[in-house]
N, C-alpha and C positions, 0 to 999 in steps of 0.2 A: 624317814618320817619321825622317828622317834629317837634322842642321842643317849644312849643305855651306859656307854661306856662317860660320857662325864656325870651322867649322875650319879655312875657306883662310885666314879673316882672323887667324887664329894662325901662320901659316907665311908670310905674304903675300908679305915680302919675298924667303925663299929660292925660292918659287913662280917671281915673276916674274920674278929673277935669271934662274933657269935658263929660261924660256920665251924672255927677251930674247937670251941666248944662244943658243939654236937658231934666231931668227929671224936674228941679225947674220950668224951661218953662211951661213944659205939650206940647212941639210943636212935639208929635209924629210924626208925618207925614209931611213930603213936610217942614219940620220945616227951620230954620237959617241953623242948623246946614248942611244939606244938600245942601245949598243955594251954604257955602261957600265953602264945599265940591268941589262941582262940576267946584266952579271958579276955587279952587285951580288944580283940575285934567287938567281941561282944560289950564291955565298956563304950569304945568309940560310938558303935551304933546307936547304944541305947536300946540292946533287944536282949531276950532273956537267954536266947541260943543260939551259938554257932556251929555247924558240924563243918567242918572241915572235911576238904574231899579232895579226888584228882585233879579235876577240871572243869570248867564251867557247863561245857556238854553233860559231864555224869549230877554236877549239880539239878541239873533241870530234869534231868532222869528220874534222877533218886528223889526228885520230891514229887512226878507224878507216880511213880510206884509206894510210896507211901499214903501219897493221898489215896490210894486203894482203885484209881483210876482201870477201866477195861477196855478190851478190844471193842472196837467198836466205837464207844465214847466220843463223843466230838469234842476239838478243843482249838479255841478262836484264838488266833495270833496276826500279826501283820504280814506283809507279803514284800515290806521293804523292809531285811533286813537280814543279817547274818543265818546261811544255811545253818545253823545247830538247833537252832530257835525252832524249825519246822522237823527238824533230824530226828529229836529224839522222839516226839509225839508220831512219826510213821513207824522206828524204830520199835517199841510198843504196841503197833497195831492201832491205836487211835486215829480217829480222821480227823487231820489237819485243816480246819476253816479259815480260808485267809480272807484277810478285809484289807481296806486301802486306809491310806494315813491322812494325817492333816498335812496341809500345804504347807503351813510356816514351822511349826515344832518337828516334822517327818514322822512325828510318833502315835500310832493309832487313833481311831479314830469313835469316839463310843455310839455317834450314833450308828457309825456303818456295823458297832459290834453285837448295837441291839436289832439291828434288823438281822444280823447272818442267828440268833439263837432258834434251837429248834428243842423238842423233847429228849432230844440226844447229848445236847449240849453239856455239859459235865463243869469245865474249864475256862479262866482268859489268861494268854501270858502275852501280857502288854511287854513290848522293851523299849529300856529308858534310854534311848537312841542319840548316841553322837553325847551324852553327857547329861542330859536334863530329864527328870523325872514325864513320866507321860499325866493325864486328867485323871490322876489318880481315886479323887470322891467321885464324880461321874460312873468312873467304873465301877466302885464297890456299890455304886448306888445299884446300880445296871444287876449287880453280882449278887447283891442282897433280895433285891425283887425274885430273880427266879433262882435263887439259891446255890450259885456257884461258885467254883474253889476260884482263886486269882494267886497265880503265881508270877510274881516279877522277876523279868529278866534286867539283873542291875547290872549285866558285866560287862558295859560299858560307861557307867553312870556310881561307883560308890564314891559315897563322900558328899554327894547331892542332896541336897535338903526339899520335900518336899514343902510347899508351904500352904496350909489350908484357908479357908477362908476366914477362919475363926483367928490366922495370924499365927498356930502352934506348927511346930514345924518336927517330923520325922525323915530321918535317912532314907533313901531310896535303897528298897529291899527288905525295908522291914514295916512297908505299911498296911501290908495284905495276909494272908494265909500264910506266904513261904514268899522268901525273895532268894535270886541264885548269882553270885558272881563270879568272875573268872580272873586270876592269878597269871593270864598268860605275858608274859616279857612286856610286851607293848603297852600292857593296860596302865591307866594312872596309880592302881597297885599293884606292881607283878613283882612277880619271881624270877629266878634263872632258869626255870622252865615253865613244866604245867603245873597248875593248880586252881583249886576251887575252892566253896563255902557257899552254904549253906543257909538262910537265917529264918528262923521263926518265933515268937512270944508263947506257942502252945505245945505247953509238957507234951501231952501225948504224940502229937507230931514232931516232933522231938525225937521223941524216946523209938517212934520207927524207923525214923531217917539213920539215925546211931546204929540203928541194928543194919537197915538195906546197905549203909556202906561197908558194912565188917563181913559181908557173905551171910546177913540174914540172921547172926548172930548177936541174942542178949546177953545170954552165956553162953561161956565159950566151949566150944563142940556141941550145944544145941540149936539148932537151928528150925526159928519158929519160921520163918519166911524165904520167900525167893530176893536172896539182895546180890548185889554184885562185889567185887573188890576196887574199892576208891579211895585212897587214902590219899592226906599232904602230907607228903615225907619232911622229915626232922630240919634236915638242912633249908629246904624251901620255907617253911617255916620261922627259922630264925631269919632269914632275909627279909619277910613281909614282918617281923616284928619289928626290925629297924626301919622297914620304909614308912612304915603305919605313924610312929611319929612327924614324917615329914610331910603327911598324906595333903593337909589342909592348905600346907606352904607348898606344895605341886600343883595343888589347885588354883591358889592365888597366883601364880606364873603363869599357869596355862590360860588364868582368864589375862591378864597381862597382856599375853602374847595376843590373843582375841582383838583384846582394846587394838593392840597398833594395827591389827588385818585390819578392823571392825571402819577405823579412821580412815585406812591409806584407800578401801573400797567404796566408803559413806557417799552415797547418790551414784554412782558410777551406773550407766543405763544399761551394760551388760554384766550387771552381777546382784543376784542377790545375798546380803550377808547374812549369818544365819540368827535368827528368832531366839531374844531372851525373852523365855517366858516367865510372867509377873508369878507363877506360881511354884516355880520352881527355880533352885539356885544353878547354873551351869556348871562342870568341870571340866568341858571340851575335850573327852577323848580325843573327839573330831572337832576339825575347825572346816565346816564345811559349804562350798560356796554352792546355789546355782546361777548357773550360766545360761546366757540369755543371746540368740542370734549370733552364735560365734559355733565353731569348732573345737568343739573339747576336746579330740584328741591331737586334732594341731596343737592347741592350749598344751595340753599333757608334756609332748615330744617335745616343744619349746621350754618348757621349764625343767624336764630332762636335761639338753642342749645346754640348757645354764647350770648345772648340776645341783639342781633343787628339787626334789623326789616330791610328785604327787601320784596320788590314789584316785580311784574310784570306788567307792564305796554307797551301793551296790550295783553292778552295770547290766546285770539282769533277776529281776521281779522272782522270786519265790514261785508263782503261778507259771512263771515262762522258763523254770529250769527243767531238763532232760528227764532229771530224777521226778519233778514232780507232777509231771503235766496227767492233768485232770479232766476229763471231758466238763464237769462242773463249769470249767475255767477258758476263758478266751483273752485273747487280747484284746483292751479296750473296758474290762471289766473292772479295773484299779488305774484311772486317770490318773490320780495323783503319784501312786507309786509308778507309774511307767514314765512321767513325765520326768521323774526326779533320776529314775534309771539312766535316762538319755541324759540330763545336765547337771548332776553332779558335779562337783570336784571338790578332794579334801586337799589340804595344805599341810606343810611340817605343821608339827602341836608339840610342841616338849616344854619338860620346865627349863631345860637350859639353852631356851633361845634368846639370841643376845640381840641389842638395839641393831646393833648392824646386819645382825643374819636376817632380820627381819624387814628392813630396808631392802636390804636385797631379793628379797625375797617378793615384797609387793613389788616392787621397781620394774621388777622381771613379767610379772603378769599383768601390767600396766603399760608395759614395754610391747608384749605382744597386742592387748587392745588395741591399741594406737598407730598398728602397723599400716 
């Protein structure tokens, strides 16, 4: 799905420059390297903080344990989308409120978010799903009225621009409370393993997040609070500081690669391609289609068969997993999220897809429609 090995091999030498350099140090941990990481992230976004973390799961953690969040708490998220999103909010003892999404963005939904709020409600962590920022003013409207924290989940979407109506435009992740991304391999920013971050504009939230990721600590051996151990290590960090400058030019390939899906599928009666929305810029983690009156997992196995790797991304609803099932909750209660369960399909997405892999690549699921 994603070709890791020709992108490092296009950076290879600044890669291992700086990996050689953190090794000559010994500054594994909390090193330079990471130092300038985070200036630099923090520059690109336009936010006034980055904490730097393990992974995008402890990300979303450690900002509702800072936001001072309780057992109990309820905290509204969507139900089409990656298990961590819902993980950490049971993990904490919080009650996870799932709501359904819009049909064309897949990305929550505000008015399903203002009917699910009750006195208990605390929270919203919209995610910026497949690339593209969610209704982002909608929701702080939603958030402002009955005075809730909003935490963006960007870890599939940094580099995305939201665009307001006024025309000014902020990074997704940093237009709320706390935004949280993930550094995992696959991401349009990753690392050579796991990794996270952080982002907020407010010192004081800030100044907790720094401490819940160090074990709770502001200074060191005291410890004001209950925090975890999360940190990006030194090495990983010098790899997202070389990738960070290519960040905008991995975007512009990935929308690339879009355009020629976007073309090869345009009108086709069993596909829909996916929804640029006018207020947000896309980076297509996911290039994601739904399918229409066909067999998606024939579809699947067929482009398997031609050795072309596709996903499902997500094959079952948040509300209909093992771990989460709710008497709250039935099938039939998130139409739009069940329906996109069943006909999904993602596509390769990389920057280094060439005119031809891409030819082949629609050819092949064009090949199967027609059969």
């Amino acid at each position: 799905m994603v070709d890791l090995k020709s992108q490092y091999e296009k950076i290879k030498s600044e890669v291992d420059k700086g990996i050689q350099e953190v090794i000559d140090s010994c500054a594994f941990i909390n090193g330079p390297a990471v130092k300038t990481f985070q200036a630099d992230l923090e520059y690109y976004l336009g936010v006034k903080h980055v904490i730097p973390c393990a992974n995008g799961t402890d990300a979303l953690q450690v900002s509702m344990m800072a936001l001072g969040l309780k057992p109990g708490d309820e905290v509204i998220t969507t139900s089409f989308t990656f298990i961590a999103t819902a993980e950490v909010i049971a993990l904490l003892e919080l009650t996870p409120v799932l709501v359904d999404v819009e049909p064309d963005t897949f990305n929550i939904d505000p008015k399903a978010v203002e009917k699910a709020i009750t006195a208990k409600t605390r929270a919203i962590v919209p995610v910026h799903l497949f690339g593209q920022c969610a209704d982002m003013e909608a929701l702080q409207e939603i958030a402002d009225k009955h005075d809730l924290f909003i935490i963006e989940d960007a870890c599939q979407a940094i580099g995305a621009d939201y665009i307001f109506k006024d025309g000014s435009r902020k990074k997704a992740g940093t237009i709320s409370n706390v935004g949280c991304t993930s550094f995992f391999p696959s991401k349009n920013l990753g690392c050579f393993g796991d990794g996270g971050a952080i982002f907020t504009n407010n010192d004081k939230l800030a100044d907790e997040m720094r401490a819940v990721v160090n074990h709770g600590m502001k200074v060191r051996y005291y410890h004001d609070m209950i925090g975890v151990n999360s940190r990006l290590d030194s090495i990983q960090a010098a790899v997202l500081k070389v990738k960070l400058q290519y960040l905008d030019d991995y975007a512009k390939e990935r929308r690339r690669a879009a355009d020629h899906y976007d073309n090869a599928f345009k009108n086709h009666p069993k596909l829909q391609t996916p929804t640029r929305w006018e207020n947000s810029t896309h980076v297509f983690h996911q290039y994601t289609l739904v399918t229409k009156d066909i067999d998606r997992a024939a579809l699947q196995q067929y482009l398997m068969s031609k050795n072309v790797p596709a996903m499902i991304y997500y094959p079952v609803p948040l509300h209909m997993q093992k771990a989460y099932l709710d008497p709250r909750y039935k099938e039939g209660d998130f139409p739009v999220t069940e329906m996109l369960s069943e006909r999904v399909i993602s596509l390769p997405m990389s920057t280094e897809l060439d005119e031809k892999q891409l030819e082949y690549i629609t050819s092949s699921v064009i090949e199967f429609l027609e059969q």
